[in-house]
C-alpha positions in Angstrom: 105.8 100.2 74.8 107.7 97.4 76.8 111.0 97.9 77.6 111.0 95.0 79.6 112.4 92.5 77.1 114.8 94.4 75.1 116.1 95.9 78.5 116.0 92.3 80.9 117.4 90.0 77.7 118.7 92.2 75.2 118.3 91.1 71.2 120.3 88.8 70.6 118.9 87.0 73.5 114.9 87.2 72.1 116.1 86.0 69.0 117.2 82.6 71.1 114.1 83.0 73.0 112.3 82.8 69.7 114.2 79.5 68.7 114.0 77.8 71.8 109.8 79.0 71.9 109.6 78.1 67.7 111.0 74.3 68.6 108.4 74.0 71.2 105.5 74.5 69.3 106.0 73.9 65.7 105.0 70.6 64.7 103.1 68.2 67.5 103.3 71.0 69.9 102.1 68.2 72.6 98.4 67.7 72.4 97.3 71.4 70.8 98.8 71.1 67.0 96.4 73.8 65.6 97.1 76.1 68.0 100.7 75.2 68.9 101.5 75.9 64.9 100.0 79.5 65.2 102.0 80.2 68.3 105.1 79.0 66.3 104.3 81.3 63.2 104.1 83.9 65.9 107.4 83.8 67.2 108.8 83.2 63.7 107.8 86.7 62.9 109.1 88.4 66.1 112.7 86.8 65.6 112.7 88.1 62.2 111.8 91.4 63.4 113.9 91.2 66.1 116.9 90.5 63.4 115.7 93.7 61.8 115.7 95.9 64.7 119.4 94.3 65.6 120.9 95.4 61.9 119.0 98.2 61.9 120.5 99.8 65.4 124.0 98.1 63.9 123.8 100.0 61.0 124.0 103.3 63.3 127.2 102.1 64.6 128.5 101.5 61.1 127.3 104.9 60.3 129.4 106.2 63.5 132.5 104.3 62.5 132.3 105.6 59.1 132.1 109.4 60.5 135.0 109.1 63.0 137.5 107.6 60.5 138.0 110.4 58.8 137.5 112.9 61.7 139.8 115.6 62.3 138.5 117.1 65.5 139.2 114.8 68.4 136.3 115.4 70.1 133.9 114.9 67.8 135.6 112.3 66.3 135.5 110.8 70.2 131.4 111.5 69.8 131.6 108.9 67.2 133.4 106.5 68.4 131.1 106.1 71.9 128.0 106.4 69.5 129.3 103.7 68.0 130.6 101.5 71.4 126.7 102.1 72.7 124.6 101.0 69.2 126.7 97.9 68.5 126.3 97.2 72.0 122.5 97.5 72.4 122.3 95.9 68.6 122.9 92.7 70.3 123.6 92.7 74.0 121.4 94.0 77.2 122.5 97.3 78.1 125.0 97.8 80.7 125.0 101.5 81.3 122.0 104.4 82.1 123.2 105.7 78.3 122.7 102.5 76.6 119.3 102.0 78.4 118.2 105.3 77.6 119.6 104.9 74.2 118.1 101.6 73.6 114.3 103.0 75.1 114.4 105.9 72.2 115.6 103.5 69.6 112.5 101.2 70.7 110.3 104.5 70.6 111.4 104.9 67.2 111.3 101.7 65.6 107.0 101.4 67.2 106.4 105.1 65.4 108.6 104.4 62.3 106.3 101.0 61.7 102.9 102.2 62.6 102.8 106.2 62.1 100.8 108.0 64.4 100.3 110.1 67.4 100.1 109.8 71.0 102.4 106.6 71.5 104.0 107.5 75.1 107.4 106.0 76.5 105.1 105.9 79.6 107.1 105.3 83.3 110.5 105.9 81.9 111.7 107.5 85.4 111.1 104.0 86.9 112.0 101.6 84.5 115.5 103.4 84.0 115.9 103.8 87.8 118.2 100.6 88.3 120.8 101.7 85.3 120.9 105.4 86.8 120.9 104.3 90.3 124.2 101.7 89.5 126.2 104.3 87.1 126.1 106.8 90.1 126.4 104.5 92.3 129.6 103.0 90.4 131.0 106.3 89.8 130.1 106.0 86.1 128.1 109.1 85.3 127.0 112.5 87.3 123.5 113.3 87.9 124.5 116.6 85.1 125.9 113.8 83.0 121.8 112.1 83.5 119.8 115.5 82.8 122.1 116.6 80.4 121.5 113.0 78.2 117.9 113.5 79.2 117.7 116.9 77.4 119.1 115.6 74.5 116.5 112.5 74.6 114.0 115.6 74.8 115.2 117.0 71.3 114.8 113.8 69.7 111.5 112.9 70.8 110.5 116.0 69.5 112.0 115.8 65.9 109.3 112.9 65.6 106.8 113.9 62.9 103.4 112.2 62.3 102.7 112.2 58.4 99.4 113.0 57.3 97.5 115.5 55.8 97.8 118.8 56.3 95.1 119.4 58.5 96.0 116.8 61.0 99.8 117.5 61.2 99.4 121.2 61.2 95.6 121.6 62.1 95.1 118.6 65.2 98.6 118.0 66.0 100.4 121.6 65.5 103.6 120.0 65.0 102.9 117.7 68.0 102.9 114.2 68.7 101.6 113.6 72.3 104.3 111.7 73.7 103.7 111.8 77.1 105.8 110.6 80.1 104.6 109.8 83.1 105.7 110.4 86.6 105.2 109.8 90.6 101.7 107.5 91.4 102.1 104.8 93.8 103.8 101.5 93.7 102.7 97.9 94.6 103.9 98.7 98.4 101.3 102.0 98.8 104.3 104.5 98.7 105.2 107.0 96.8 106.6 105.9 93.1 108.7 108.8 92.4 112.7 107.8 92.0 115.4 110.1 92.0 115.5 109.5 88.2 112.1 111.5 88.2 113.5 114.5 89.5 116.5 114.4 86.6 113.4 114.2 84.2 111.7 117.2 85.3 115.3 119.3 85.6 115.8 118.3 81.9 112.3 119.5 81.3 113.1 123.1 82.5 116.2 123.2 81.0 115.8 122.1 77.4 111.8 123.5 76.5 111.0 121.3 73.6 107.3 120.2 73.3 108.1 116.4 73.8 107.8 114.5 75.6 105.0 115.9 77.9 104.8 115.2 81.3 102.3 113.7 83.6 102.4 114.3 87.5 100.1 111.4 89.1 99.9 112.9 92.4 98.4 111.8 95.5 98.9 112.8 99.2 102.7 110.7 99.5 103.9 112.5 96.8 106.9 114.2 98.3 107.1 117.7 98.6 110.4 118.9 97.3 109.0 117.0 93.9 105.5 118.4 93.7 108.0 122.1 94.3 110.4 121.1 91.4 106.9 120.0 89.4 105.3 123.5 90.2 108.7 125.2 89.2 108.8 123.5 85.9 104.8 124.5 85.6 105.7 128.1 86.5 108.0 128.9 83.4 104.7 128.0 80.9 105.9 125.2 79.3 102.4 123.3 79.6 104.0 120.5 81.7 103.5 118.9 83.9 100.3 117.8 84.1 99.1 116.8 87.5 96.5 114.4 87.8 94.5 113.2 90.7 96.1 109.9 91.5 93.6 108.8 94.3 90.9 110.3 92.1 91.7 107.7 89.0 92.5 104.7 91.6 89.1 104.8 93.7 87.3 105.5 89.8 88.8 102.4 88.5 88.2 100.3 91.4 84.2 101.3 91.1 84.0 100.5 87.6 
């Protein structure tokens, strides 16, 4: 999936994208009309998806509202309210907080499986593309590292309420009840260190704490992989969840580079 757009521009931001990329094609598009038209047509149908996606995550804040107006207890009724604050929020704007990225990443996850039902679609390097939001809440004195695992774990339950339909013998046969979401940790980055963030280490503690199936975890480890993590990793490994996986890092690098 990428995060990258929804998370650098926000919605409401594509859908301008859309209409300042739709003006430069449609028509003449300079000298490549044929083409230029199908590129227009193209980003006709993402800003209308993207409109979707917007009213969609708005209607969860509507749905929030709704809930806390008649709401006796006060802290459940203040639940509702920040559910609200965060899905109107990343309906239309880029998020501004670790909660509203993290909110915004499984509403992203959901609206890929909800279009296009199936199995193994991964939120892939979430401990590094969430880094900067975590990093600036605790930096800002926003959130806790607790407040991080323990929205983590709950990110955990979600992912594994998804459900692939299908027939029997795939969703109880291949899949038993799951839906290979895997997330992905450590590896390398452009610089030849270590990739880990302190994000990661929140991923793996919410791993250990709340044992749901999904998402699975994936250690790419290689010789700069620091210690204390591959410990935490071998912890999590210990209590039998299955997770996490440790691949050979250098292994799959000096592979691909042959081939």
């Amino acid at each position: 999936i990428n995060y990258y757009m929804p998370l650098e521009y926000g919605y409401d931001r594509i859908i301008e994208l859309c209409d300042e990329k739709i003006a430069e094609t449609l028509g003449e598009a300079g000298d490549d009309g044929v083409l230029g038209m199908s590129r227009g047509y193209y980003y006709l149908a993402i800003k209308e998806i993207t409109k979707g996606l917007s009213q969609w995550m708005a209607n969860y804040a509507k749905k929030a509202e709704f809930l806390a107006s008649f709401e006796k207890d006060p802290v459940q009724k203040k639940e509702y309210e920040e559910i609200a604050v965060v899905m109107n929020n990343i309906a239309h704007k880029q998020p501004s907080t670790f909660r509203e990225a993290l909110q915004l990443t499984l509403m992203t996850h959901f609206s890929i499986v909800n279009e296009d039902p199936h199995s193994g679609q991964s939120p892939g390097r979430l401990g590094q593309v969430l880094q900067p939001f975590y990093q600036k809440d605790i930096d800002e004195g926003v959130i806790t590292r607790e407040d991080a695992i323990e929205l983590l774990e709950l990110y955990r339950i979600k992912i594994t309420s998804i459900e692939c339909f299908a027939s029997s013998g795939v969703t109880g046969g291949v899949l038993s009840g799951n839906t290979f979401n895997n997330l992905s940790m450590g590896g390398l980055g452009a610089d030849g260190l270590t990739a880990v963030t302190p994000l990661e280490y929140c991923i793996v503690e919410a791993g250990m704490r709340a044992r749901t199936s999904q998402p699975t975890l994936s250690l790419l480890y290689d010789e700069k992989t620091p210690e204390d993590f591959l410990m935490l990793c071998a912890r999590c490994i210990k209590l039998g969840l299955g997770y996490p996986a440790v691949m050979n890092n250098r292994g799959g690098m000096d592979y691909m580079m042959s081939h």
